[in-house]
C-alpha positions as CSV (number, residue, x, y, z in Angstrom):
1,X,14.9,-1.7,-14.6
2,X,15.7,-1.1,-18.3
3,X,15.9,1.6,-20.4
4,X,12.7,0.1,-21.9
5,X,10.2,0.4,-19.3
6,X,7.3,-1.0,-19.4
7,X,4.3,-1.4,-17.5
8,X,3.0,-4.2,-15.5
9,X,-0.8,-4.5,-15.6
10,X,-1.9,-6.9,-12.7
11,X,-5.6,-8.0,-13.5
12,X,-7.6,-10.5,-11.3
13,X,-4.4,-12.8,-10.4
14,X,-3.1,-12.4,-13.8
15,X,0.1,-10.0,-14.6
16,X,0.1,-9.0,-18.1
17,X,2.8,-6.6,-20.1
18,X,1.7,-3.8,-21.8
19,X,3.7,-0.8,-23.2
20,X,3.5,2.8,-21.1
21,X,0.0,4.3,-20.7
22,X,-1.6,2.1,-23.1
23,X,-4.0,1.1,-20.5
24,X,-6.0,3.2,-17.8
25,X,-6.2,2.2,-14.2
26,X,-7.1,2.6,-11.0
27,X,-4.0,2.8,-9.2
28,X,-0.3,3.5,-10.5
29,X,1.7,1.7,-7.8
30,X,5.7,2.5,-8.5
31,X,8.9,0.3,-7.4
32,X,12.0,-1.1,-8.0
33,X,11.3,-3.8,-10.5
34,X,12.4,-7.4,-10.5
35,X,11.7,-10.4,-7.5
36,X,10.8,-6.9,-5.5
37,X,8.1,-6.0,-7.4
38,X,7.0,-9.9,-8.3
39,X,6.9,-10.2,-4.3
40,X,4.9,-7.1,-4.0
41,X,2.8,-8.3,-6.7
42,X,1.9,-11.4,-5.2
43,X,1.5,-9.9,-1.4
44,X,-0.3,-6.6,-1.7
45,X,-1.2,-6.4,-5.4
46,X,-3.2,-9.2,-6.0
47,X,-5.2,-9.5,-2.8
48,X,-6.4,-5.6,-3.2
49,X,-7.4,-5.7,-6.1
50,X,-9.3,-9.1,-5.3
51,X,-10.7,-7.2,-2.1
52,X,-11.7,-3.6,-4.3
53,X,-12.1,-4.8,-7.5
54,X,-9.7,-1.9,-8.8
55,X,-6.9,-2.5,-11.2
56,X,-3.3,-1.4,-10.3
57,X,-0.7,-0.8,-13.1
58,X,3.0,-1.7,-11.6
59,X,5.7,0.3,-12.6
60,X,9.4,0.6,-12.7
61,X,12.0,3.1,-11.7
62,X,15.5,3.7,-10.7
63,X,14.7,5.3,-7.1
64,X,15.6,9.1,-6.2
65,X,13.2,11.9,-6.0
66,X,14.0,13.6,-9.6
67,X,10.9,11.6,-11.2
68,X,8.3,12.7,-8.6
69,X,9.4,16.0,-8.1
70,X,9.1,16.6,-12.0
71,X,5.4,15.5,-11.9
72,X,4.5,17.2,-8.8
73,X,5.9,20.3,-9.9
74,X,4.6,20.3,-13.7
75,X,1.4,19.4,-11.6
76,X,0.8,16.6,-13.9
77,X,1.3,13.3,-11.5
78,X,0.9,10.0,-13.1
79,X,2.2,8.0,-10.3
80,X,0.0,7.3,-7.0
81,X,2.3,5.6,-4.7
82,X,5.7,4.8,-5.3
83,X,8.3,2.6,-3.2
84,X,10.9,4.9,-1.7
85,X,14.1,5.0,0.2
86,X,14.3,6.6,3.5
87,X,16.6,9.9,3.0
88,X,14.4,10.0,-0.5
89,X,11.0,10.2,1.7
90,X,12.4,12.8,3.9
91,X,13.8,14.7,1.4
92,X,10.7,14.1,-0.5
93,X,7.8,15.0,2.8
94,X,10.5,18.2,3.2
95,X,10.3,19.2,0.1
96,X,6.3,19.5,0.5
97,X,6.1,17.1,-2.9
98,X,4.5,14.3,-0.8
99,X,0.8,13.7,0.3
100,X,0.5,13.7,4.3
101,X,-0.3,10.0,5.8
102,X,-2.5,9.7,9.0
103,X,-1.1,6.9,10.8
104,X,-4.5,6.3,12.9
105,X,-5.6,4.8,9.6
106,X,-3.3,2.1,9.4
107,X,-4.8,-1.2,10.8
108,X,-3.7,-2.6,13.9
109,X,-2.3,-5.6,14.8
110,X,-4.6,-8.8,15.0
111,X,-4.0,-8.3,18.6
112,X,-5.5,-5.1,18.6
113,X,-2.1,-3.5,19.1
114,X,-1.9,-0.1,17.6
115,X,-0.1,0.6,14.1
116,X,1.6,3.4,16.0
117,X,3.5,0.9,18.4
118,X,3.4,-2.4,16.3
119,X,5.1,-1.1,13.6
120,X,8.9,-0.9,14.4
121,X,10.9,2.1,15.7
122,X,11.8,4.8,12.7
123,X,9.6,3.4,10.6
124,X,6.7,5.3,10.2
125,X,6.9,9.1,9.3
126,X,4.8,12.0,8.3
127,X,4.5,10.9,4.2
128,X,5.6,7.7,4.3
129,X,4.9,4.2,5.9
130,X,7.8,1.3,5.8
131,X,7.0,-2.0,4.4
132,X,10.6,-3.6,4.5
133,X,14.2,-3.5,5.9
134,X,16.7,-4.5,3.3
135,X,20.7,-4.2,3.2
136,X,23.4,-3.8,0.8
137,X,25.6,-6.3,0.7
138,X,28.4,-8.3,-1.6
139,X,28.2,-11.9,-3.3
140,X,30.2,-13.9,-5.4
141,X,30.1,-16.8,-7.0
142,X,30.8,-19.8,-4.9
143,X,31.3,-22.6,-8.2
144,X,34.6,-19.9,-9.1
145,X,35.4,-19.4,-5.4
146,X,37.5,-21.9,-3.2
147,X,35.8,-22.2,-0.1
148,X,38.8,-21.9,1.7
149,X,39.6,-18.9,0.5
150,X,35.8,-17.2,0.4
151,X,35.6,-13.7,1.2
152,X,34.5,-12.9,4.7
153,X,35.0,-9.4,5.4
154,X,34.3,-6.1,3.5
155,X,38.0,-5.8,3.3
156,X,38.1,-8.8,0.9
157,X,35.8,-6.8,-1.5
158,X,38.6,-4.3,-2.3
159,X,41.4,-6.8,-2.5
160,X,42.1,-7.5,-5.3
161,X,45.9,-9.5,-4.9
162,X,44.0,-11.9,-3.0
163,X,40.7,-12.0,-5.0
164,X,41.6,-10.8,-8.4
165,X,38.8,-9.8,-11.0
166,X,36.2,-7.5,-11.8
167,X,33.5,-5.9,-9.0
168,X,30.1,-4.9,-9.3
169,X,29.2,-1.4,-7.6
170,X,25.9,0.5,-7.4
171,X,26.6,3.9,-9.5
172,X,26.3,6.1,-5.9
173,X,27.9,7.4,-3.1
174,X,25.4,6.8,-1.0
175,X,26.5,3.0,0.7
176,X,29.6,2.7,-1.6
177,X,31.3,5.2,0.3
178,X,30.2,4.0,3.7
179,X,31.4,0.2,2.2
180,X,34.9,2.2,1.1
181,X,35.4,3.6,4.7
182,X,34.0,0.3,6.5
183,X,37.2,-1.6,4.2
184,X,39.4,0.8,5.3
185,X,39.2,0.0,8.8
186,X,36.5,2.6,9.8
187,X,33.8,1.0,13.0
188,X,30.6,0.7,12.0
189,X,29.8,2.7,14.7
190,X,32.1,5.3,13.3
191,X,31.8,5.5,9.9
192,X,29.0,8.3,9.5
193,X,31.5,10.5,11.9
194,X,34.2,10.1,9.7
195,X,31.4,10.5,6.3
196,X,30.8,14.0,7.8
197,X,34.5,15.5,7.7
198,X,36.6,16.4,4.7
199,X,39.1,14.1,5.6
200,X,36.9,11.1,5.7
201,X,35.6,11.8,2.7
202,X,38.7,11.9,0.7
203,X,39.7,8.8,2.8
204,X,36.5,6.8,1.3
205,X,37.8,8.0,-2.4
206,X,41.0,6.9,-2.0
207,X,40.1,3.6,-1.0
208,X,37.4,3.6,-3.9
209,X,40.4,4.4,-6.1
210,X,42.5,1.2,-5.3
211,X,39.6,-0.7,-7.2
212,X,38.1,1.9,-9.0
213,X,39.9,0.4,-12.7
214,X,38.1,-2.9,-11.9
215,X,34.5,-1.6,-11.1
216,X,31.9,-2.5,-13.2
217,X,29.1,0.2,-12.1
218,X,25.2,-0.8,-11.7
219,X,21.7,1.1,-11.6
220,X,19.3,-1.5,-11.7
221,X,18.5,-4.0,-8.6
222,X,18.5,-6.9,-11.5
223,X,21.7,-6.2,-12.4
224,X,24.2,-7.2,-9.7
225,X,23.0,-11.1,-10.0
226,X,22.8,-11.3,-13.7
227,X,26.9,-9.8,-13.7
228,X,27.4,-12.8,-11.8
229,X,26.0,-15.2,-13.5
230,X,27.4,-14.0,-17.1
231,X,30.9,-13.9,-15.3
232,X,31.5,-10.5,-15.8
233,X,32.5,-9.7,-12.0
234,X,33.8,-11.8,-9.5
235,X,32.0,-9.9,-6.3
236,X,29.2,-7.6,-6.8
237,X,27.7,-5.3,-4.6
238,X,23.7,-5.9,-4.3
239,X,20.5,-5.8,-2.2
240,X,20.2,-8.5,-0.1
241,X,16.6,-10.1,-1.4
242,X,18.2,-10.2,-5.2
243,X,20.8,-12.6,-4.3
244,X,18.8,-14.6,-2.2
245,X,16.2,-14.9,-4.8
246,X,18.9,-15.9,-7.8
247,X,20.2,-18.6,-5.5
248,X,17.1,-20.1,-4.3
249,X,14.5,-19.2,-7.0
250,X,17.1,-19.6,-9.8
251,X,19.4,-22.1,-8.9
252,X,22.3,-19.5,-8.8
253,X,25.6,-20.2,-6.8
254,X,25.6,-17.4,-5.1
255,X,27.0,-16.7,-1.4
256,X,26.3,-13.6,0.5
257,X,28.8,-11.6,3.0
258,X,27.3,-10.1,5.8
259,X,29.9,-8.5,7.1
260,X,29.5,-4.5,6.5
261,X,26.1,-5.1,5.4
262,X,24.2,-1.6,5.5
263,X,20.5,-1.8,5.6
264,X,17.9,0.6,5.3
265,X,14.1,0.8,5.2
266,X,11.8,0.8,2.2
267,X,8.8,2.8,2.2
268,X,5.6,3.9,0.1
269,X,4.4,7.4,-0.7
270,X,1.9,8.9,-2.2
271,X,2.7,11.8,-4.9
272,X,1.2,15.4,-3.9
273,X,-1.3,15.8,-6.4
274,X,-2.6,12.2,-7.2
275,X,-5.7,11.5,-9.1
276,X,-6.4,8.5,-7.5
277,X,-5.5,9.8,-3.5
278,X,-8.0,7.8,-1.7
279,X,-6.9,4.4,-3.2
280,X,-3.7,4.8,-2.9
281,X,-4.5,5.5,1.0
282,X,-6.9,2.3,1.1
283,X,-3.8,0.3,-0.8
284,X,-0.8,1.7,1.3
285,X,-2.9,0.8,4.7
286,X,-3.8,-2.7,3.2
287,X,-0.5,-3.5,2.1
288,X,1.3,-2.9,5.6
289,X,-1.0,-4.8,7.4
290,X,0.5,-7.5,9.5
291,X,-0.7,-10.5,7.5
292,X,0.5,-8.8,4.1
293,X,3.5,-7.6,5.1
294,X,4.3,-11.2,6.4
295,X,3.3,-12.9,2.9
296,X,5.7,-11.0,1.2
297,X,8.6,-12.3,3.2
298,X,7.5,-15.5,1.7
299,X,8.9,-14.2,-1.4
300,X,11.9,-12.6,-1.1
301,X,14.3,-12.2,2.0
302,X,13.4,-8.6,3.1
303,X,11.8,-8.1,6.7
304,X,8.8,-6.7,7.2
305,X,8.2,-3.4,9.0
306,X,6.2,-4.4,11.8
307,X,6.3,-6.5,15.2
308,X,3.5,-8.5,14.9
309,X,4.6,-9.9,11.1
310,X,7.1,-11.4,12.8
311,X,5.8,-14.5,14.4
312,X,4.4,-15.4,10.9
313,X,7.4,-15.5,8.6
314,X,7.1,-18.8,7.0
315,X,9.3,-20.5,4.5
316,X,10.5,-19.4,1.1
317,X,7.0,-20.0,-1.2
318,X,8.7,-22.4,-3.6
319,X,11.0,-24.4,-1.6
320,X,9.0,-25.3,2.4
321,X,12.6,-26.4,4.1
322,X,13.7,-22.9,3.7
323,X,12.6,-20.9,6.9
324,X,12.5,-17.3,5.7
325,X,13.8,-15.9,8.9
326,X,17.3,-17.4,8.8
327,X,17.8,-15.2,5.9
328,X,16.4,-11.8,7.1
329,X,19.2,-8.8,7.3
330,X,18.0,-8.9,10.7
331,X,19.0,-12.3,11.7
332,X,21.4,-13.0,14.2
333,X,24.0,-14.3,12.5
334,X,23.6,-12.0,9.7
335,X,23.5,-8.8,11.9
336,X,26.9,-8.7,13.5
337,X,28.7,-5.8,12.0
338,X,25.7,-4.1,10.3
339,X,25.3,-0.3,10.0
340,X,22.3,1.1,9.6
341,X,21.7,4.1,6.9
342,X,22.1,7.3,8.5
343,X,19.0,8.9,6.2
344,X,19.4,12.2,8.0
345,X,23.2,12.4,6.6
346,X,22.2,11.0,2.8
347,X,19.1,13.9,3.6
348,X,21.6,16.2,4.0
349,X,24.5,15.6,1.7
350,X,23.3,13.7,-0.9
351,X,23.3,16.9,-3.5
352,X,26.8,16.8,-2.6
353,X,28.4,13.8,-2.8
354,X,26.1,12.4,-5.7
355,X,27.9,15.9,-7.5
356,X,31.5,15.1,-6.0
357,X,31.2,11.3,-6.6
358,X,30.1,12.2,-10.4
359,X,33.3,14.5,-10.6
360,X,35.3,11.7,-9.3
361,X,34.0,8.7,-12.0
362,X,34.9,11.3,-14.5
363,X,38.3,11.7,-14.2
């Protein structure tokens, strides 16, 4: 997700570049860029517009409500539906700058099971509907790596006398300081407790300040890999499905540690004010049905939101002997130490923190 943005036009199975509003469409569908989006593309793009015979422009951003707000508000919205963290949908729906979704529209499993009890707890809410779970997580490079000595633990991210070298860290508070704490010797079960006192967090800052010389900061979900790969960190912070795609899709020798690992839920919304309101109704119910939502775990590691997409996680679409599920955040052996993002707290305090975490880089 560059500073040069550019637009994705998706046409009959064919993706084409184009430069910003150089073309008209039928629907402006908004997300994070990268093997997200090409997953996305391939699952939910492609087939709806096969099925409506619509054209759907794909576009990039950095996440965070500042965008949406700004169109809503000058009450000239461009986007239709756009791919949102969780605390960023409630924030967004309480802010009344979201379109209101009716959940009895959203097809039911292909057991006739409801989308009100197939899709997974905390998942659906009054503007938004879920498509994935995700995590943050660290990697490294396993080729500059001993394996005897590979990092295991979100401690080993912050020490640097036994892994010297450069990190990679998302430019937020928001899972950086629950990562800080979790290092510190903070339970998962914990850490949000601590999060919500002054003490804890000028105890996550101080640990963030033992490494913070050797941070390399990141804004873009493409970013974290390609640090890897040009050697400019040794462990990077990232989102779960971008490692796994540099390693499998790209040949990349990247490892993942689980341990820590915060995930969260990714979900679409629909602008207040959009031009195009209907089809971005039609495409948000077609894209999390169960057999979509299950084709785009063929893509890229993230799980989908519902129960019945489950059962029909296949194997990684380039490479048959990988079984997707054994790389889910949600995986057993994946899901030992895991927190899950407390939205309501990031809802709450992310004005905040972002503010005191900015304060904090700048000094």
């Amino acid at each position: 997700m560059s500073g040069l943005t550019k637009k994705l036009i998706a046409i009959a199975g064919a993706s084409v570049f184009v430069s910003s509003a150089s073309m008209a469409a039928d629907l402006t569908v908004v997300s994070w860029g990268g093997a997200y989006t090409k997953s996305q593309v391939e699952a939910y793009h492609k087939p709806w517009m096969a099925k409506t015979n619509k054209t759907i422009v794909s576009e990039d951003y950095g996440g965070g409500i500042a965008e949406i707000k700004a169109q809503v508000e000058s009450g000239n919205v461009t986007w239709d539906v756009v791919d949102v963290e969780l605390s960023d949908a409630i924030r967004a729906c309480d802010e009344g700058l979201l379109e209101p979704i009716d959940h009895s529209t959203l097809p039911p499993a292909p057991d006739g099971t409801p989308a009100t009890e197939d899709f997974l707890p905390g998942t659906l809410h009054d503007c938004a509907v879920a498509n994935i779970v995700w995590s943050s997580v660290y990697a490294y490079d396993s080729s500059k790596v001993r394996n005897w000595n590979a990092p295991k633990t979100m401690a080993d991210f912050f020490n640097t006398a036994a892994f010297p070298g450069k990190r990679g860290m998302r430019k937020s508070p928001k899972v950086t300081m629950e990562f800080a704490l979790i290092a510190d010797g903070v339970p998962t079960s914990e850490v949000y407790d601590v999060l919500g006192t002054e003490e804890g967090i000028a105890r996550a800052f101080a640990k963030l300040d033992t490494i913070k010389e050797d941070v390399v900061w990141w804004e873009a979900g493409a970013q974290p890999p390609q640090l890897l790969a040009d050697g400019e960190v040794v462990f990077s912070t990232a989102w779960n499905g971008r490692v796994f795609n540099a390693k499998n899709a790209e040949g990349q020798p990247f490892e993942m540690v689980w341990d820590g690992q915060i995930y969260d839920l990714d979900l679409w919304v629909i602008p207040k004010g959009s031009k195009n309101k209907e089809a971005a109704l039609d495409f948000v119910a077609f894209s999390t049905a169960t057999e979509q939502l299950a084709a785009q775990a063929s893509w890229i590691s993230y799980g989908p939101a519902r129960a019945s997409s489950e059962a029909r996680i296949g194997t990684f679409h380039s490479d048959p002997s990988i079984k997707m599920a054994d790389h889910m955040p949600t995986a057993a052996a994946n899901f030992k130490n895991a927190l899950q993002n407390d939205f309501e707290f990031w809802a709450d305090n992310a004005d905040q923190l972002n503010e005191r975490f900015n304060a904090w880089l700048a000094k």
